[in-house]
Each structure stands twice: as structure tokens, then as C-alpha cells.
C-alpha positions as CSV (number, residue, x, y, z in Angstrom):
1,X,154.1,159.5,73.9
2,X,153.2,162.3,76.4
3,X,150.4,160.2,77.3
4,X,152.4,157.7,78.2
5,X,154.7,159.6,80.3
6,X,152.1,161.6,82.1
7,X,150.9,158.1,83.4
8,X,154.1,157.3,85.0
9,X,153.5,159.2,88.0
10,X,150.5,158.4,89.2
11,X,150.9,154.5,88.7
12,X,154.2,155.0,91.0
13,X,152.0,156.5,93.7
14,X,149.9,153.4,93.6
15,X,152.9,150.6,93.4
16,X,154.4,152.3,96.0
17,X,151.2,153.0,98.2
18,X,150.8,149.7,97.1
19,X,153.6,148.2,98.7
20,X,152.8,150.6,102.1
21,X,156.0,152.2,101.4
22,X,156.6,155.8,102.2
23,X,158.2,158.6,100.1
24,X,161.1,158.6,102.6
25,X,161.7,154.6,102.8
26,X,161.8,154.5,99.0
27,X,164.2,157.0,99.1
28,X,166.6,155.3,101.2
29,X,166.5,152.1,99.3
30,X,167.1,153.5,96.0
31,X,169.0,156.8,96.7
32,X,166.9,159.2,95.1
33,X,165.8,162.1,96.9
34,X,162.4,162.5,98.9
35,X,161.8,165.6,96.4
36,X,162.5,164.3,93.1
37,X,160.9,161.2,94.5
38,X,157.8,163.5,95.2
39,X,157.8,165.5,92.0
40,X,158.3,162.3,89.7
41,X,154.6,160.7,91.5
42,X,153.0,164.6,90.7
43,X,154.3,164.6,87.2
44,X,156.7,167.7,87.7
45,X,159.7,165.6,87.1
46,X,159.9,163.9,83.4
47,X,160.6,160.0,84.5
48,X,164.6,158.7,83.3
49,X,165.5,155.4,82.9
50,X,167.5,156.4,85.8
51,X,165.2,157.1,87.6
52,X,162.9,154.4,87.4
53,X,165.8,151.7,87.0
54,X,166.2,151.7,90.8
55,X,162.7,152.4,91.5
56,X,161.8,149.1,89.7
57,X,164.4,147.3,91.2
58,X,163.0,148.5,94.8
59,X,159.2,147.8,94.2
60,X,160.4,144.2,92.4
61,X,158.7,144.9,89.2
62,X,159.3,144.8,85.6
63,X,160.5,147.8,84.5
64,X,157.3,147.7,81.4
65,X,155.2,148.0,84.6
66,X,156.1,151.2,85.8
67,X,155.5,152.9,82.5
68,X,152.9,150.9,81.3
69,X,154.2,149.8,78.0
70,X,151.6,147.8,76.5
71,X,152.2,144.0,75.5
72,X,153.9,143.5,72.6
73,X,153.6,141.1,70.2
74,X,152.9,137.2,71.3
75,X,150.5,137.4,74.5
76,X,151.3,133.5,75.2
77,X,153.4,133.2,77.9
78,X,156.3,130.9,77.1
79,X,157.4,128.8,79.9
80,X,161.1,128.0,80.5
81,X,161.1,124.3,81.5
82,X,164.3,123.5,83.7
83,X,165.8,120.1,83.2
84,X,167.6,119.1,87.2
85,X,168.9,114.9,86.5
86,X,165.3,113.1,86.5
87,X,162.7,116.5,87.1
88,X,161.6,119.2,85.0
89,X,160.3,122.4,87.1
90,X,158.3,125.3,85.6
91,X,158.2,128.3,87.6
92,X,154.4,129.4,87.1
93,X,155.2,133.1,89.0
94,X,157.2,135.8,87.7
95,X,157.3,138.0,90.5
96,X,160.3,137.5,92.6
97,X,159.4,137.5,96.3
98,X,156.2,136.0,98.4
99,X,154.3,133.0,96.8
100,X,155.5,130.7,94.1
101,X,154.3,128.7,92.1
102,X,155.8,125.9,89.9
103,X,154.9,122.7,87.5
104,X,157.1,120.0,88.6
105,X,157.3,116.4,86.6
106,X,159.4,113.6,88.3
107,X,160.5,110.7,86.4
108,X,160.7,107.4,88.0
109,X,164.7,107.8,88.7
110,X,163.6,110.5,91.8
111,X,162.4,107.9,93.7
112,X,164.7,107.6,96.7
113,X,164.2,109.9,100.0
114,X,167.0,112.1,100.8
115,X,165.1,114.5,103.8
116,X,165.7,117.6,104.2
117,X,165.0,121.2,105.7
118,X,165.2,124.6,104.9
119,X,162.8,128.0,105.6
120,X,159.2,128.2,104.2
121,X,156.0,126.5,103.8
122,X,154.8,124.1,100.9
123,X,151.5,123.3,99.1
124,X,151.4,120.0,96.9
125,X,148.8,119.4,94.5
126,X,149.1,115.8,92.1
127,X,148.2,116.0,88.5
128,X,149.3,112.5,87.2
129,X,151.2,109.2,88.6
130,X,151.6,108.9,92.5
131,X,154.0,111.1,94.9
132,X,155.9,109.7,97.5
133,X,155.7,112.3,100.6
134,X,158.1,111.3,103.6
135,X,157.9,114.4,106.7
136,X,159.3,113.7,109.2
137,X,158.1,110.6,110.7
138,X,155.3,109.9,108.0
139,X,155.2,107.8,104.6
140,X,152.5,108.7,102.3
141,X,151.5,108.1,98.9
142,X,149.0,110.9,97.6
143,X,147.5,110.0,94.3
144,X,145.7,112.2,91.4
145,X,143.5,114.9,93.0
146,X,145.3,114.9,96.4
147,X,147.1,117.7,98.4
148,X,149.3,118.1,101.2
149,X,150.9,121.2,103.4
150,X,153.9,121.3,105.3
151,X,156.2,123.6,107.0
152,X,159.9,123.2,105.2
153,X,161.1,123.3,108.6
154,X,160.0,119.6,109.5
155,X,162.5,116.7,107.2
156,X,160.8,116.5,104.0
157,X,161.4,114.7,100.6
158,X,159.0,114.0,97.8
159,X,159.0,112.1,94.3
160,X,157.7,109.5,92.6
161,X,157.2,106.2,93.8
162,X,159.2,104.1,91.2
163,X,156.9,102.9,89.9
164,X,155.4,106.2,87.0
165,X,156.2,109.8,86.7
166,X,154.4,112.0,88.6
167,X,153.3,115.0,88.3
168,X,152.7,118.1,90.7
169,X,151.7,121.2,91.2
170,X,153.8,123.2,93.8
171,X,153.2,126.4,95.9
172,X,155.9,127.8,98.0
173,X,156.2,130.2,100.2
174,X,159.8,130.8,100.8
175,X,159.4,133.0,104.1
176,X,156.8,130.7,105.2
177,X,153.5,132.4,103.6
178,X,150.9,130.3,103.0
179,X,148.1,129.6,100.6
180,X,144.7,131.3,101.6
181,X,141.7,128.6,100.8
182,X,138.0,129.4,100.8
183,X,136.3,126.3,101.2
184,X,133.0,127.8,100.2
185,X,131.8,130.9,99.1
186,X,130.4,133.5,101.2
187,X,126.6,133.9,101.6
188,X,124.9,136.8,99.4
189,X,123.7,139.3,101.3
């Protein structure tokens, strides 16, 4: 148990380094103080529930990750589907915050467009059937293997085309991040 409290500290410092966060930003956001801040990354403060409540909250981590706690039982992650009328999404990601990533399945029903906009960027990826794209002024069908990126901004629907269920692979970037791709790999030196 001591062992496992003496790591605390020093995996703080690195989320928080990390995150390029200082001593004094983290202290504003949660509202604990610079020092006890401090002494809790040194190991001279014993780490609270209290304490590392609003620290996990800040950094956007599971609590289990700022102490460590080792996995417990089960290591098979078990996917909550969502059900919305004729799709089933699966959020991939369990970070809140930058990059997500979700399994989508559209059934035959989601076939009419309905445009629209909002903030971000969006990678499509098609697993199975054929998606309907409409942006803006375009009408595409991308089939099994095929990919398209767009910015939210521009009118967009997508489903299936009537005619099968498709399915997709989705990453979003809700503030407009986007996927990095390395086309090849990079020469040995």
C-alpha cells in the first residue's frame, strides 16, 4: 500500500507536465493551493480522495489513473452500443476531450439527407454496405475500403443508401483536430 501511495506523486508530475500545465494553473482550476499542490508531486503530502478528486477532474482522467490501481478483473473492454431510431454508435475513446472515435451501423431507414453543420472535423472509414455522403454541393457513394474528410462546418449528412446497412468507422475531432496519416514509413537511417 505504501508503495502505491509513494507513486502518486511522481505520476502527477508527469500528467500534469504532460498536459504543459503549471503548478500555479492547476491550482486555479481545481482550488488547491500551489504548495500542497507542490508537496503532493514530492511526496510530502499523503494524496486524499480530495485531493485527487479535483485534480482528476482537471487533467480529464480516470481517477484509477492517477494512483495507478491496477486492472481489475475482466481486461475486455465492454462496449456500450447506443441505439438512436435506425443507428447503433459505439464510442471507441474513453477520454473525454480531442479525438474521438466511434463504430457507427446505419440501417437502411437513415437513408434520407437532412444537412447540417456544427464545429469540428470528420474522418469516415466504410466497413460494410455503401454510405451516402452529401457536403455541400457533392453526392457521393463511398463503398467498402473508402474514406472521406470534411470540415463539420461545410452542410453534411451521411447514411446508407437504401438499399443495405452500412457500416463505418468514424473519427471526430470536435474542435476541429484532425487525424495525422503517414502514408509511408520513414527511411532507416
Amino acid at each position: 500500500m505504501e508503495d502505491v501511495l509513494a507513486a502518486v506523486g511522481p505520476r502527477l508530475k508527469r500528467i500534469r507536465q504532460q498536459r504543459k500545465c503549471t503548478l500555479a494553473a492547476l491550482s486555479e482550476t481545481t482550488g488547491i493551493s500551489v504548495s500542497t499542490l507542490s508537496r503532493l508531486e514530492s511526496g510530502l503530502r499523503r494524496p486524499s480522495l480530495e485531493l485527487l478528486l479535483p485534480i482528476a477532474h482537471a487533467h480529464q482522467v480516470p481517477l484509477d489513473e492517477l494512483v495507478g490501481a491496477p486492472p481489475v478483473g475482466d481486461p475486455r473492454v465492454r462496449l456500450k452500443p447506443v441505439k438512436h431510431r435506425d443507428m447503433t454508435v459505439v464510442a471507441l475513446t474513453q477520454q473525454p476531450g480531442g479525438l474521438q472515435a466511434f463504430k457507427m451501423v446505419m440501417g437502411t431507414a437513415r437513408s434520407k439527407p437532412d444537412p447540417r453543420t456544427h464545429e469540428g472535423y470528420e474522418w469516415l472509414y466504410v466497413l460494410s454496405g455503401k454510405l451516402r455522403l452529401v457536403l455541400a454541393e457533392h453526392d457521393v457513394v463511398l463503398k467498402v475500403g473508402e474514406a472521406a474528410e470534411f470540415d463539420t462546418r461545410l452542410p453534411h449528412w451521411f447514411g446508407s443508401t437504401g438499399e443495405e446497412p452500412v457500416e463505418i468507422l468514424s473519427l471526430f475531432g470536435p474542435q476541429g483536430e484532425r487525424m495525422h496519416v503517414r502514408a509511408k514509413p520513414r527511411a532507416s537511417s
